[in-house]
C-alpha positions as CSV (number, residue, x, y, z in Angstrom):
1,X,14.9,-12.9,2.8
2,X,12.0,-13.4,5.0
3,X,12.8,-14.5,8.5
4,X,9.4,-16.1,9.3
5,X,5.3,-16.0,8.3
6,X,4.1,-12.3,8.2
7,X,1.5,-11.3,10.7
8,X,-2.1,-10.1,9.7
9,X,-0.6,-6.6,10.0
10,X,2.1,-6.8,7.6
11,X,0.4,-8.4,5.2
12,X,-2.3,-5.9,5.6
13,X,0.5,-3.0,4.8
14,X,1.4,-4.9,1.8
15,X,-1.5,-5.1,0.0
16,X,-2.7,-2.6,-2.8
17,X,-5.8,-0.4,-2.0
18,X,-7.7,-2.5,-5.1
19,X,-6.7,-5.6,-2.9
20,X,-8.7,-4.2,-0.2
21,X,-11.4,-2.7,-2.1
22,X,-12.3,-6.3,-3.2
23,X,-12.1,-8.2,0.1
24,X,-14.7,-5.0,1.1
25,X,-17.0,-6.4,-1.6
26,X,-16.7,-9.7,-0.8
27,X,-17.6,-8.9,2.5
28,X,-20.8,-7.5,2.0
29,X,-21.6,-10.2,-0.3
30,X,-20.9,-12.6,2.6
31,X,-23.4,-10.8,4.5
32,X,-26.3,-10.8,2.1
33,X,-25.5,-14.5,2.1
34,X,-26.2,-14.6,6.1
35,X,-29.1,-12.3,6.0
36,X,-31.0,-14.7,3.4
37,X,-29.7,-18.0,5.4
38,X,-31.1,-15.7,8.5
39,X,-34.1,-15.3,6.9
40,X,-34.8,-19.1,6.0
41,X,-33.4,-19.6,9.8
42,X,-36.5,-17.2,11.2
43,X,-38.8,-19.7,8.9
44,X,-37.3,-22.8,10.0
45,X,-38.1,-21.4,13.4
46,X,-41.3,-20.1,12.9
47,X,-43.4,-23.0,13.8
48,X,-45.3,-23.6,17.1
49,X,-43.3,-26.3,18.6
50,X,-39.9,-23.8,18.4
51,X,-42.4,-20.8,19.7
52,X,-43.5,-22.8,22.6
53,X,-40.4,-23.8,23.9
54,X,-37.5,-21.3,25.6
55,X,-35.0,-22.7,23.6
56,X,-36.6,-21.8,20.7
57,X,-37.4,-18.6,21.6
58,X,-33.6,-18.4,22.4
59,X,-32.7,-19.0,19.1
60,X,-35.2,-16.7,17.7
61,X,-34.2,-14.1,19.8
62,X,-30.3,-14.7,18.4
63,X,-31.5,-14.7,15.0
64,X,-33.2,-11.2,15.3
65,X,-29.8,-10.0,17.3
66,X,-27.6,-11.1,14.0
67,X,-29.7,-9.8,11.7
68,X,-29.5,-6.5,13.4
69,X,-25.2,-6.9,13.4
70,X,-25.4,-8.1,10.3
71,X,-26.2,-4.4,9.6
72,X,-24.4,-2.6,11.7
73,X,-21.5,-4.8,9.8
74,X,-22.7,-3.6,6.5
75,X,-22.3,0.3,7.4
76,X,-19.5,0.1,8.9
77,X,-18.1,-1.7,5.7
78,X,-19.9,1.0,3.3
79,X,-18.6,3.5,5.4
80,X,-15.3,2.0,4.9
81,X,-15.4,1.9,1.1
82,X,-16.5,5.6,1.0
83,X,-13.5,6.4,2.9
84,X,-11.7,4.5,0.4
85,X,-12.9,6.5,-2.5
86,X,-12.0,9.6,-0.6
87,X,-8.6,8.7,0.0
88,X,-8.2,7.6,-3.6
89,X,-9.1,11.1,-4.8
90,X,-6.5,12.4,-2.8
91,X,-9.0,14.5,-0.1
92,X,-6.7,15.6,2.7
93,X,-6.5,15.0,5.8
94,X,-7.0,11.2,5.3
95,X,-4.3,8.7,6.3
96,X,-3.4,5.5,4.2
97,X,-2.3,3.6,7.2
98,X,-6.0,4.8,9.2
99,X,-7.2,3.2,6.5
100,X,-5.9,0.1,6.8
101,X,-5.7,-0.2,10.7
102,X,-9.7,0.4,10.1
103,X,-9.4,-2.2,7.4
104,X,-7.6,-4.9,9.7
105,X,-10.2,-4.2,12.1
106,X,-13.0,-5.2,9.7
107,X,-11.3,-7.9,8.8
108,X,-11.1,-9.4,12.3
109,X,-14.6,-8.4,13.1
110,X,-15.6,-10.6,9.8
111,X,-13.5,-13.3,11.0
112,X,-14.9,-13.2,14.6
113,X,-19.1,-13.2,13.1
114,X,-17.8,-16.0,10.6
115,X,-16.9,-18.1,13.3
116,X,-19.7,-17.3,15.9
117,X,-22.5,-17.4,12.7
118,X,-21.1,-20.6,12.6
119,X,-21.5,-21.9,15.8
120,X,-25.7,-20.5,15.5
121,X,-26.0,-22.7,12.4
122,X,-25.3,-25.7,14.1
123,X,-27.1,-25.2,17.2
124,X,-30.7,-24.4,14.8
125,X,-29.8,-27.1,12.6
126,X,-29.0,-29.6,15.7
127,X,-32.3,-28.0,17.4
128,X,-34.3,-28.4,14.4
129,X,-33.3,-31.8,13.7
130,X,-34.7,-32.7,17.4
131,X,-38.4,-31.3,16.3
């Protein structure tokens, strides 16, 4: 009988590899999402009014950061899947629970950008809405 709600970790440990191969994927379709949403952000910002004013050069200046950890995301989660696919074929010297520590770690990094992606929507949607 369970005594209480599992933390991340446990639930993590639980899960089959195919579980976590999947939230991988749907991962890095989340961020192909957010790169095209960051490309219509750089557009919405693109005009003279956002280029003459700091705040606008603020936000582009965030928008060009994101796209760059938006990549940085992307290899580490393609890095992650190969490492997958090696320990699936049974290569040695790889560890099950390495990979999931690595996988928990994704997953709070995802969680963490989801949130702070977020918060730069509304501040270029409540900055654009003042133009």
């Amino acid at each position: 009988m369970s005594t209480g709600p599992k933390s991340k970790k446990e639930i993590l440990l639980g899960e089959g590899l195919d579980a976590l191969h999947k939230e991988s994927r749907e991962w890095l379709n989340i961020i192909a999402f957010w790169k095209d949403e960051a490309r219509f952000f750089t557009d919405l910002l693109d005009k003279e009014q956002v280029k003459a004013s700091e705040y606008g050069q603020m936000l582009q200046y965030l928008d060009k950061i994101h796209e760059t950890l938006f990549d940085y995301l992307a290899e580490d989660i393609v890095a992650h899947e190969s490492l997958l696919s090696r320990l699936i074929k049974g290569e040695k010297g790889l560890s099950d629970q390495d990979f999931r520590e690595k996988h928990a770690n994704i997953r709070d990094q995802m969680d963490l950008f989801t949130k702070d992606f977020m918060e730069f929507k509304k501040m270029v949607f409540g900055y654009a809405k003042k133009l």
